[in-house]
N, C-alpha and C positions, 0 to 999 in steps of 0.2 A: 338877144342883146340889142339894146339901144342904139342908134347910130352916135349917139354922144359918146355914148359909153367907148363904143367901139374906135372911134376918134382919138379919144384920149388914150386909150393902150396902145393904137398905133403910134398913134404924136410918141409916147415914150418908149416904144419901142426903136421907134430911129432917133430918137436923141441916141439913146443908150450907143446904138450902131454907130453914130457918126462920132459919139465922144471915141472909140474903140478906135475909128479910123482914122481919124485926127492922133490919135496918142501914137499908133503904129508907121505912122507916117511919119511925125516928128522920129521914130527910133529908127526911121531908114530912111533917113534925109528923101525925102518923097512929098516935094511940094505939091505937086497933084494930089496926091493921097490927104495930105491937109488939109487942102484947100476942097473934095469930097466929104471927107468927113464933118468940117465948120459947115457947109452947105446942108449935108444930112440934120447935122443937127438943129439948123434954126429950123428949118421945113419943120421937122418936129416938134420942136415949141412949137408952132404957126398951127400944127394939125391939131396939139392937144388945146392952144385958145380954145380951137374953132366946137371943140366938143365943147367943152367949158361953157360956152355961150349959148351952146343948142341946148344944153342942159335948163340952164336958165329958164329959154323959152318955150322948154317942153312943160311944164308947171303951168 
C-alpha cells in the first residue's frame, strides 16, 4: 500500500473515531471527551490532505 494511500485511510479512520467521541461526549456531558473527539477529528482531515497531496506528487 502507498503511503498516500495509507494516509488517507488513517486521516478517515480518526475522523470517524473523533466524530464517535465527540457525539459520546456530548450524550455524557464530558467536555473533555468533546473537546478529544473535535481534536481527533481535524488531525484526521490534516492526515487525509497530507495523503491527498502525496498522491498528487507521486504521479
Amino acid at each position: 500500500m502507498k503511503n498516500s494511500t495509507k494516509d488517507q485511510a488513517e486521516g478517515t479512520l480518526h475522523e470517524v473515531k473523533g466524530k464517535v467521541k465527540e457525539k459520546v461526549g456530548r450524550a455524557t456531558n464530558n467536555p473533555n471527551l468533546v473537546d478529544d473527539g473535535q481534536d481527533e477529528k481535524v488531525a484526521g482531515k490534516v492526515q487525509k490532505k497530507v495523503g491527498q497531496v502525496e498522491k498528487v506528487f507521486e504521479k
